[in-house]
C-alpha positions as CSV (number, residue, x, y, z in Angstrom):
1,X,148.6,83.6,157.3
2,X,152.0,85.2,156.0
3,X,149.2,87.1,153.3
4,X,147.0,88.5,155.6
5,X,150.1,89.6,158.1
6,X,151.0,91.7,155.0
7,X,147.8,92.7,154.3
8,X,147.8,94.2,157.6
9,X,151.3,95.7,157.5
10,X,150.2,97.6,154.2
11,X,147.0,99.1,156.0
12,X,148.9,99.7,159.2
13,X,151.3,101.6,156.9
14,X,148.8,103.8,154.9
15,X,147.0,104.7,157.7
16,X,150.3,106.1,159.1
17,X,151.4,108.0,155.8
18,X,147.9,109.6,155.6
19,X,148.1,112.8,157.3
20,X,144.8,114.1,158.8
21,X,143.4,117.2,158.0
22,X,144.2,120.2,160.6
23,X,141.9,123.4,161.1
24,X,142.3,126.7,162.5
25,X,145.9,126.1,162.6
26,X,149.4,128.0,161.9
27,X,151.4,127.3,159.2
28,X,155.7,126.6,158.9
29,X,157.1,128.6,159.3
30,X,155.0,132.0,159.8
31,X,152.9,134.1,157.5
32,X,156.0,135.8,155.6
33,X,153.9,138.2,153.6
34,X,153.6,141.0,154.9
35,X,154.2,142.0,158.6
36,X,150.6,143.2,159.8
37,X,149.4,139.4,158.6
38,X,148.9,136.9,161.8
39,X,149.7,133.1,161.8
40,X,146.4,131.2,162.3
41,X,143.3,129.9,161.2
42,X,144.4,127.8,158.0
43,X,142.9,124.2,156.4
44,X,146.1,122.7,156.5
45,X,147.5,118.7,155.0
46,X,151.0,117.9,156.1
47,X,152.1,115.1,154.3
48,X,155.0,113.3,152.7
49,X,157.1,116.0,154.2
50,X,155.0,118.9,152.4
51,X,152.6,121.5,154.3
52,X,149.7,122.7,152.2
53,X,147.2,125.7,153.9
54,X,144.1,127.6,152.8
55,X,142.8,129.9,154.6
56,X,139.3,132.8,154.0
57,X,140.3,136.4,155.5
58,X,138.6,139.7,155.9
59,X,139.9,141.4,153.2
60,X,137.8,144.8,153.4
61,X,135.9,145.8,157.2
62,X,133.3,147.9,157.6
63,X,136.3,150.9,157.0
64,X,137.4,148.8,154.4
65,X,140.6,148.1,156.2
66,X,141.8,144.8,155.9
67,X,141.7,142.7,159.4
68,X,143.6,139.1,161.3
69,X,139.9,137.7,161.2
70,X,139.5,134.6,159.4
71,X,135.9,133.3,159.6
72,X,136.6,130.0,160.5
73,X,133.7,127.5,161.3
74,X,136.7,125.2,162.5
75,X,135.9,122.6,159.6
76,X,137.4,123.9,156.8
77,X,134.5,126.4,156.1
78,X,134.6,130.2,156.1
79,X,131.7,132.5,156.1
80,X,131.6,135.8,154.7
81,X,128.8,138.6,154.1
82,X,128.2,138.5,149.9
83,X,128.1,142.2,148.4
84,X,130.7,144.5,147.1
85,X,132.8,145.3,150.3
86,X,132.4,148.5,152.5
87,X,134.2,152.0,150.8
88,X,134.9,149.4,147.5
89,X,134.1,149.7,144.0
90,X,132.6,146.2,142.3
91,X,133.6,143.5,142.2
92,X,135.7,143.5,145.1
93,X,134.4,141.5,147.9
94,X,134.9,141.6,151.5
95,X,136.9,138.6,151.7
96,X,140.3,137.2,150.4
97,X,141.6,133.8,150.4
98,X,145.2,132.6,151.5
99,X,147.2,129.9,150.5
100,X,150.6,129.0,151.8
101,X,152.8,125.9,150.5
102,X,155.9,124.4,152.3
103,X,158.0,121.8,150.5
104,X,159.9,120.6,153.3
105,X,158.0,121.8,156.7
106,X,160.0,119.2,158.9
107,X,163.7,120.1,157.2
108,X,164.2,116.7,156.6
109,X,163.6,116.2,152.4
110,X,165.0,118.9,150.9
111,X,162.9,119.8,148.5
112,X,162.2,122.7,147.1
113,X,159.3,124.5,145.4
114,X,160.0,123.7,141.6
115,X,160.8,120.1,142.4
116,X,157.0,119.3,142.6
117,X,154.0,120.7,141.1
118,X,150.5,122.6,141.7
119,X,146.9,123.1,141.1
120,X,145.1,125.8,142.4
121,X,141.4,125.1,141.3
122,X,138.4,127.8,142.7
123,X,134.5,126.8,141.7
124,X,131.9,129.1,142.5
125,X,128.2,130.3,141.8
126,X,128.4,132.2,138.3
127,X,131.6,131.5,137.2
128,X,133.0,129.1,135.2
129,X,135.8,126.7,136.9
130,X,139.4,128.4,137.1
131,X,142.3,125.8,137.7
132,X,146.3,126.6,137.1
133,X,149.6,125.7,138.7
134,X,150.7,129.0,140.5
135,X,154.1,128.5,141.4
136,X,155.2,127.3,137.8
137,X,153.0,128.4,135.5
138,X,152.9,131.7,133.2
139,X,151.5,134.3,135.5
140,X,148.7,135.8,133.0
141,X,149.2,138.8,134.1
142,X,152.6,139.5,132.7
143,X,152.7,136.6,130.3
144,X,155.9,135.6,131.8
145,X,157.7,132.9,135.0
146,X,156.9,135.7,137.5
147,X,154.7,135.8,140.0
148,X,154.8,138.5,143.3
149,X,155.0,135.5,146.0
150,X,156.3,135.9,149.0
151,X,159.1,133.4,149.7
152,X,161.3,132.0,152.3
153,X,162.7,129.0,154.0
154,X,162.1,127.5,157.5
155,X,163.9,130.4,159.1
156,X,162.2,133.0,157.5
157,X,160.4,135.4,159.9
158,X,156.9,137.4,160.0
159,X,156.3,139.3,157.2
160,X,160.2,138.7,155.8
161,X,159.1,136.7,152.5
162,X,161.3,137.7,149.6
163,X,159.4,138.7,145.8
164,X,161.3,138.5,143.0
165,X,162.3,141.1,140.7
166,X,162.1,139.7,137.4
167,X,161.7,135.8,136.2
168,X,165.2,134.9,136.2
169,X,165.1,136.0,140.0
170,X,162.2,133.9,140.2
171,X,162.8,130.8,139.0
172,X,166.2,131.2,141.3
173,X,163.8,131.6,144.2
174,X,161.6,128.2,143.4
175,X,165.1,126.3,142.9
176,X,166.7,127.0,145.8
177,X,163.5,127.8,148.2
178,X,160.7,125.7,149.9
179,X,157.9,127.9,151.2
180,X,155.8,130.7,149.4
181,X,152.8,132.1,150.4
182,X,150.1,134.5,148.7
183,X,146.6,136.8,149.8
184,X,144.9,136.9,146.5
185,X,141.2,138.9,146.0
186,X,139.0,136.4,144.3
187,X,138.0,138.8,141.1
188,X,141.9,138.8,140.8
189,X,141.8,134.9,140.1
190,X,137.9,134.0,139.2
191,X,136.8,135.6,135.5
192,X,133.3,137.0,136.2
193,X,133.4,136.9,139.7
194,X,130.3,139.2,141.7
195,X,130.7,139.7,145.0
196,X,126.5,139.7,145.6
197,X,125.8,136.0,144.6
198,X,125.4,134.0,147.6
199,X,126.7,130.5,147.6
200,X,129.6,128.2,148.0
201,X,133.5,129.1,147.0
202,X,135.2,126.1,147.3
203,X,139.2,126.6,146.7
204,X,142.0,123.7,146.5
205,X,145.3,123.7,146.5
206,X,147.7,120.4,145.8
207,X,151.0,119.4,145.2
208,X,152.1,116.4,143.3
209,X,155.6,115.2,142.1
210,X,156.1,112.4,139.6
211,X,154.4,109.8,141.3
212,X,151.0,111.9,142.3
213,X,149.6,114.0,144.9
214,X,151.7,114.2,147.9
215,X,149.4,116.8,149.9
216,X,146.2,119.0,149.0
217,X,143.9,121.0,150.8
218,X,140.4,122.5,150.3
219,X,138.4,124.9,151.8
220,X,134.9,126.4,151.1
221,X,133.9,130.0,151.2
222,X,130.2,130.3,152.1
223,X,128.8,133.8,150.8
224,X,125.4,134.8,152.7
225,X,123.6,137.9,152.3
226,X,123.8,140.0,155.8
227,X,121.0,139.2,158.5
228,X,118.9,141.8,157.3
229,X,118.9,141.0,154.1
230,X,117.5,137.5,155.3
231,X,114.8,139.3,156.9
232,X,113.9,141.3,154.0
233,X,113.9,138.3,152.2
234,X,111.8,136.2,154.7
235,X,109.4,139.1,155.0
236,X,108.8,139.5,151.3
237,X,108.4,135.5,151.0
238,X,105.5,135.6,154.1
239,X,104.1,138.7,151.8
240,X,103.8,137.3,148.7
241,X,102.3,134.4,150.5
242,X,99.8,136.4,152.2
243,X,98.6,137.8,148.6
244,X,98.9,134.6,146.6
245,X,96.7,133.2,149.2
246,X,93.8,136.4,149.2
247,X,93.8,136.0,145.3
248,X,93.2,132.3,145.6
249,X,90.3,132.6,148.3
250,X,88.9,135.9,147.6
């Protein structure tokens, strides 16, 4: 009796710490990069006192402006046209992806963003599997602790991230801060990335201290060629039908 009463207590008690999944939601404390960015339409985990959020974005419109319109299929997917994006040179694609990590969303841990650590992992047609930390690893692309993050604490506005200088700024900003945020182009991240294969993106983001994961969230990116090219594809299909079938009864 007393075993299966703590049988039950254990299961009450994991169901309680695991935090469900949220969609199309806001993140804590606001997008900080970046003024013209809106809150809104993340993947997010909240758990153990740590916010982790993913989210797709219209990087490049039809003026190749960027645009606050995020694709969401409200399950963690986002759907974008493939191809090189409108007034763009390859391989940019239309769409960017945004992450956004808070250490201590609630206040109540105090935690910051080097006292745990990261894997940002992206697969996707055509490429081969990219995975790195990107809060404490060696940002490739200047070989050194620096990356241009926004960063900020619970208080920190819209668009009022701070970006570090140089690395010793940096790995000031990690100690003593818990959120940072990023918009990253996928060809920026993904070696051989092309924007015209259609397919699945799928992007996660977790956080683990010494013990193991404490949050992580995943989202996929679906690719597909615009409606007409559909058509144009359906239409050559019924085509080559139409002649496969005259050579094999004529």
């Amino acid at each position: 009796m007393l075993r299966s009463f703590a049988l039950l207590t254990a299961l009450a008690v994991a169901s309680v710490s695991q935090a469900a999944i949220t969609y199309d939601d806001d993140v804590t404390p606001d997008v900080i990069f970046g003024s013209g960015n809106l809150n809104g339409g993340y993947t997010i985990d909240r758990d153990n006192g740590v916010e982790i959020g993913l989210r797709g974005k219209l990087r490049h419109n039809a003026a190749g402006a960027p645009e606050n319109t995020f694709n969401s299929n409200g399950d963690g997917t986002y759907t974008f046209k493939s191809g090189v994006a409108p007034t763009q040179s390859y391989p940019t694609a239309e769409w960017s992806f945004e992450w956004a990590i808070n250490t201590d969303y609630e206040g109540t841990t105090g935690t910051k963003l080097d006292d745990l650590t990261y894997e940002l992992s992206i697969t996707g047609p055509g490429v081969a599997p990219v995975a790195f930390d990107p809060i404490n690893d060696i940002n490739p692309g200047n070989g050194m602790l620096l990356w241009d993050h926004s960063m900020g604490d619970n208080l920190t506005g819209n668009g009022a991230g701070i970006e570090a200088a140089d690395a010793i700024e940096y790995a000031t900003n990690i100690a003593d801060l818990n959120v940072a945020q990023q918009s990253w182009k996928p060809h920026w991240i993904v070696p051989g990335f092309n924007p015209e294969l259609n397919g699945e993106y799928t992007i996660s983001l977790t956080a683990s201290d010494l013990l193991g994961q404490v949050a992580s969230s995943t989202i996929v990116i679906n690719a597909v060629p615009e409606p007409g090219s559909i058509a144009l594809m359906g239409l050559a299909g019924l085509f080559g039908s139409a002649v496969y079938l005259r050579r094999r009864w004529a």
